[in-house]
N, C-alpha and C positions, 0 to 999 in steps of 0.2 A: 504494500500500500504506500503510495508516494502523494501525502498532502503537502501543497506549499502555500505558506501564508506570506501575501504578497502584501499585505498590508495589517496590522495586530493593534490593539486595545491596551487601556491600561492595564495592567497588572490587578490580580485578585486580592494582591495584599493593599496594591493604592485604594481600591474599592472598599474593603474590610474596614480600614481607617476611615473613612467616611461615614460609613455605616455604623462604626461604633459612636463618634460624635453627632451623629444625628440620634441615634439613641439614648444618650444621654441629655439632652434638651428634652425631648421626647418627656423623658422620667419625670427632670423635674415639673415639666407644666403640667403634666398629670393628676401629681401630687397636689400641685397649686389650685386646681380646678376641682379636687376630689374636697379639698379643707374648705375653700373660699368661695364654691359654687359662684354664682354671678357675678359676681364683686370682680372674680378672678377673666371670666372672662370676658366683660366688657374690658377691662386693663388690656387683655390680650390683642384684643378686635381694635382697641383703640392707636394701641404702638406698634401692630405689624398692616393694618391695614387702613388706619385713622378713619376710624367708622365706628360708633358711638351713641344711636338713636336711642330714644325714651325706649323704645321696645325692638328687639330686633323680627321676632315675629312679627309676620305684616298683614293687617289685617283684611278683609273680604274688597272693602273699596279701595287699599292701598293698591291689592293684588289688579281687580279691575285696571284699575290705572294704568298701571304696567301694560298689562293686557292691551291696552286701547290705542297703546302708543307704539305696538308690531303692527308693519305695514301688512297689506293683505297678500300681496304674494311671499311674504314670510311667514305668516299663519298659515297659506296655503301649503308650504314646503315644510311645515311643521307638523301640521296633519296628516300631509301623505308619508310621511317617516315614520309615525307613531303608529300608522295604520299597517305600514309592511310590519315593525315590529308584534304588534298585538297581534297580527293574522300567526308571525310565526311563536309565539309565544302562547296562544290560542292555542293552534295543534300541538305545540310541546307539552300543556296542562293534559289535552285529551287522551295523549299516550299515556299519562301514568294516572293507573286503576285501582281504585277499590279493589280489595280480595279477598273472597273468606269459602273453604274448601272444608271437605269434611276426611280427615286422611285416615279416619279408620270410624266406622260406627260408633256414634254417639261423639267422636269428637270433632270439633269444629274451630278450624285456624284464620285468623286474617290477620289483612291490615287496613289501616283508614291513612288516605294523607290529609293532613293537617295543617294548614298555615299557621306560620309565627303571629302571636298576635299584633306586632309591633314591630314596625322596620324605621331607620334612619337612614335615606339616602344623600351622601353628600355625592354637592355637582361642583363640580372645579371652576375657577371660573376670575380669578385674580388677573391671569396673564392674559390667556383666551377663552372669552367666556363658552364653557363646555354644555351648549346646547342638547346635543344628544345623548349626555351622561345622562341627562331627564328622562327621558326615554328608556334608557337601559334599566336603570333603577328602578325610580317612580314607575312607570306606567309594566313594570314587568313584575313587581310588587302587586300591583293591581289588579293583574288578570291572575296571579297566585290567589285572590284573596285576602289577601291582607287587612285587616280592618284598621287599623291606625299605622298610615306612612304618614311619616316626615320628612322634609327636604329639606337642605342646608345646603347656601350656597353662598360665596364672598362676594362683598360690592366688586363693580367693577366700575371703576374709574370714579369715584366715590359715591356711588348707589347701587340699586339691584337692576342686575341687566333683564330688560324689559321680555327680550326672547326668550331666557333662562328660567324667568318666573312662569314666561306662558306655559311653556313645555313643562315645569313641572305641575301648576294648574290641571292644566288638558289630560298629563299624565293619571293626573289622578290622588294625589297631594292630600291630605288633609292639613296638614300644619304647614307653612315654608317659611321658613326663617332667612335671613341676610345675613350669615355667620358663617365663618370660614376657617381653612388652616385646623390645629389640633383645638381647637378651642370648640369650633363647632363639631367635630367628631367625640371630645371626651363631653360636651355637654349634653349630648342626643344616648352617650351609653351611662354616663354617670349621674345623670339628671342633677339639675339645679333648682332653686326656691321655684323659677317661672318653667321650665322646661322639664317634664313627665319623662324618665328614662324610655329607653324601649331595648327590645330585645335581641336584636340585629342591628348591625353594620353593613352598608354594604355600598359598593361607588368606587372610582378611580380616585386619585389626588398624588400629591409631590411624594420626595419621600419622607417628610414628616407627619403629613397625613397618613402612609402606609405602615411607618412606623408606630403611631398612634394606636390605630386598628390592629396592630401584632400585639402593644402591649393591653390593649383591653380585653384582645378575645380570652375567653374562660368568663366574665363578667359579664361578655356577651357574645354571641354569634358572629361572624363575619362571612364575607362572599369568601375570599380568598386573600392568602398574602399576594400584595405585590408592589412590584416596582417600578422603574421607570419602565417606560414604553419603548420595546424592543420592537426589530421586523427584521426577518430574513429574507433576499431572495434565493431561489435555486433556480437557475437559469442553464440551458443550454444555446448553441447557436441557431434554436429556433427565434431569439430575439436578439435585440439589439442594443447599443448599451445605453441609449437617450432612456429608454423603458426600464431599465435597471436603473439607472442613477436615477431616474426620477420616483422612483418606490423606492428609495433610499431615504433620499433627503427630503420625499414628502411627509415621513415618520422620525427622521432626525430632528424635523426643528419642532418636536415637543418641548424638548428642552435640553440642557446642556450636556447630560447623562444619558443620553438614550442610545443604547446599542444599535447600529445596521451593520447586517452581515449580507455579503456575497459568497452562494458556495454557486462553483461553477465546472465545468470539465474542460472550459473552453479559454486559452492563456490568452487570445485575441479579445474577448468579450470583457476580461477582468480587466486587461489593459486598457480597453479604450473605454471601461467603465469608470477606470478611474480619473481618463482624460477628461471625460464628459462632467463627472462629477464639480471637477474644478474649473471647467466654463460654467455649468448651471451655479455655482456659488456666487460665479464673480454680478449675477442679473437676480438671484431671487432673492426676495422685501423679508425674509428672515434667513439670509445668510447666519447671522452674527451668532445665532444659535445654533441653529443647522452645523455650521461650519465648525464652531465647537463640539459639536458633540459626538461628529463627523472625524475629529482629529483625534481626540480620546480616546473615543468606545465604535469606530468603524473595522470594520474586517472586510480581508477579499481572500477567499479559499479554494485555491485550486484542486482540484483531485481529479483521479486518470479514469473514475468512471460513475456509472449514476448508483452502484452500490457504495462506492466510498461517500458518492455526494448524500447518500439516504444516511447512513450512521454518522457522517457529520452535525447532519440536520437533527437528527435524533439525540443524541448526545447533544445538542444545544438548546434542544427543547426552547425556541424561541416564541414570542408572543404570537407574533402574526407571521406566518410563513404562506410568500406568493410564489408558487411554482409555474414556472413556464418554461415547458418543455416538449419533447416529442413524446411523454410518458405521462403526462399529467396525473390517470386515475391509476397507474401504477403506483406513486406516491401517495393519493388519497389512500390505496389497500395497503400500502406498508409503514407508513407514521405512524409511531405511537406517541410520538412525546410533541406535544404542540400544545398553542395554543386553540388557532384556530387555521385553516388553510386558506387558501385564494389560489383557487384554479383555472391557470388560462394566462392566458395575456390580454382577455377583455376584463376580467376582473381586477380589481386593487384592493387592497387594505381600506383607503380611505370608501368603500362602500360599505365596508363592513363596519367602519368607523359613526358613521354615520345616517345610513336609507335603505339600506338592501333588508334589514329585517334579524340578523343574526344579532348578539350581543356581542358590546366589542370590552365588556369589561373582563379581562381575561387574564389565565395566570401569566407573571413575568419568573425569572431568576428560576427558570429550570422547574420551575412547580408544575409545569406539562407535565412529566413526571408521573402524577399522582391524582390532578386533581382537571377537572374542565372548568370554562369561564362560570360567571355569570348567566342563570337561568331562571324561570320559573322555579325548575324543583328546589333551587338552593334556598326559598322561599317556605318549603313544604315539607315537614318532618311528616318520616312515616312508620307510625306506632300500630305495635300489633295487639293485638289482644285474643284470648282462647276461650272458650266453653264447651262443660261436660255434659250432655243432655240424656244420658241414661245410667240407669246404677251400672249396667254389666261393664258398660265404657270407664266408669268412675272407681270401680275393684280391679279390671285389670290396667289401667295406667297406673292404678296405686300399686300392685305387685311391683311392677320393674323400676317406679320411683322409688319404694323403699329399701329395695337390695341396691339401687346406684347411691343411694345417698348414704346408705352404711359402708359400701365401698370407699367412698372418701373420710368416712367418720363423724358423721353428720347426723346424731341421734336423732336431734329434735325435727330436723326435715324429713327425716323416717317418718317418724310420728303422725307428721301432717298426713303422708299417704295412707297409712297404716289405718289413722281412723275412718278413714274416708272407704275402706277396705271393711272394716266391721261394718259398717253402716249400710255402706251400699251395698258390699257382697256377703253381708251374714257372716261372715269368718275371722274370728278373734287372732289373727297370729303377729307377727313383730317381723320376722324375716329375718332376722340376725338381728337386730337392737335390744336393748334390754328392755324390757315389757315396764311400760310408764299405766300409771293407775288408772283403770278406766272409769269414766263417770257413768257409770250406771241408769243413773235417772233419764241420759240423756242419750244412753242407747236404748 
């Protein structure tokens, strides 16, 4: 196997160091927001984003307002995103069923899914206001069922961004607050005097915000961890390298941190992808990040075929991976580790990002791994529950529970079967346990 990395990222220990100082900030405002509830986070809201209203929750006519002031062909274009979303988020709820079977006479198994009663969606929205984070969250909240969503979302340019509030509105929203950064993530999990906790997290954001959401989960649910906003392509010489640079650094100017990788088999395509790369910097309106983040955490990975190109891809388990090649749905059947794909060369990431209907809140830092983005189901615990509907069923499940449970040494859950065995099967025995006193009256 001969990979060659024609161009390589910072190092995982520069990265680590970052990540432990963002962690510790993390902690202490934490703490600050857990002792001082509101106090603490208007102070927050006031010195990282000088934003300070009598109430940050905004009320029914504030909201209106807002509302009133999206032209109509951005209502229009807000509508028809939320509608590709909901359709697919619609048949994602109808595939997952109620169950309940009956796996031997008299007994009877299932499950029910069950919405969180409470979600916190934050929508990012300091740098660029993140419109379709609303969508993702909010309105995917929604068609789970959800009965109390809340949105959270930072002024922008010192107020709430008018698109941001609609989309979470339309979404489906019962509460939306103007609060940003860790302040509004620990005040929606840790509740304050004015602000009702809830039971989920769930939303993109920086990495203080995603750090936030790692240290609260246990106290509360989350979508998933993550991080800055990666994208891979896997390219061969079915494309060209304007189409690769440009799904680069259309996901590079997130922000300063954001990984783009090229895995390729083709040394001409890497080459003049990285030509191309550095004309599109010198004309596009966010260079200055793009180009940052492009210098840091860019990769270009050659390898001599589309199996090496597949275990690369895999092993990097990146966010967005857009394959365009002469194999395309080969790749769909052999990826396991991703976030999400983009198949083709008429597809992009930025559909995914924002109108085509899939979620784009997804895992980063290798969590492909383990875990899928943002969906409905992450929305909908599924608890099982059992009933015994005849004696004959309720003495012989009690025989093989009380011989397993004295296998491990577990008198007293003998027991439980044991009487449930005199009762319903007429037969006084213990199974190997030592015979506990029976009450009489109430056999």
């Amino acid at each position: 196997m001969t990979i060659r990395h024609l161009k390589t990222a910072r190092t995982a220990s520069d990265r680590n160091d970052d990540d432990a100082r963002v962690r510790a900030t993390v902690e202490t405002i934490l703490n600050d927001i857990g002792t001082r509830g509101d106090a603490a986070v208007r102070e927050l809201s006031k010195t990282f984003d000088s934003y300070a209203p009598a109430s940050f929750r905004l009320s029914a006519s504030e909201i209106e307002a807002l509302v009133n002031r999206v032209t109509a062909r951005e209502m229009e274009d807000i509508r028809f995103a939320q509608a590709q979303v909901r359709r697919f988020a619609e048949a994602q709820r109808a595939s997952m069923l109620d169950i309940e079977i009956e796996t031997m006479p008299g007994v009877v198994l299932g499950h029910k899914n069950i919405p969180v009663q409470s979600a916190g969606c934050y929508v990012p929205g300091g740098k660029f206001p993140m419109v379709a984070s609303a969508h993702m969250s909010v309105l995917t909240a929604s068609v789970a069922g959800v009965p109390r969503i809340i949105a959270a979302t930072p002024p922008f340019k010192g107020e709430p961004n008018p698109a941001v509030i609609a989309a979470m509105h339309l979404g489906g929203a019962h509460e939306v607050y103007c609060l940003g950064g860790i302040q509004a993530v620990a005040a929606m999990a840790l509740g304050t005097e004015t602000i009702k906790p809830v039971d989920m997290l769930v939303g993109p954001g920086n990495a203080y915000v995603a750090e936030a959401k790692r240290q609260l989960f246990g106290r509360v649910g989350i979508d998933l961890f993550a991080g800055p906003t990666e994208t891979m392509v896997i390219a061969d010489e079915t494309v060209d390298a304007e189409i690769c640079a440009t799904d680069l650094l259309g996901q590079a100017e997130h922000g300063y941190n954001s990984p783009a990788v090229l895995v390729t088999n083709s040394e001409r395509l890497a080459q003049g992808t990285i030509a191309e790369i550095a004309r599109l910097l010198k004309i596009l309106p966010t260079a200055e990040t793009a180009s940052k983040s492009w210098e840091d955490y860019g990769e270009i990975i050659v390898c001599d075929s589309h199996e090496e190109m597949l275990d690369v891809a895999n092993d990097i388990a990146s966010e967005h991976v857009q394959v365009m090649t002469d194999r395309d749905d080969w790749y769909l059947e052999n990826m396991h580790s991703y976030g999400a794909l983009f198949l083709g060369s008429r597809t992009n990431v930025a559909n995914g990002d924002k109108v085509i209907g899939t979620n784009h809140t997804l895992p980063t830092k290798k969590a492909g791994r383990y875990t899928g983005g943002l969906w409905v189901g992450k929305f909908l615990k599924t608890h099982s529950y059992q009933k015994i509907t005849t004696d004959e069923a309720a003495a012989e499940i009690g025989e093989y529970c009380s011989r397993l449970c004295i296998l491990e040494g577990f008198v007293g859950h003998a027991e439980q079967a044991n009487v449930r065995v005199r009762r319903y099967g007429g037969r006084n025995v213990a199974y190997g346990a030592p015979a506990l006193p029976v009450n009489e009256a109430a056999e």
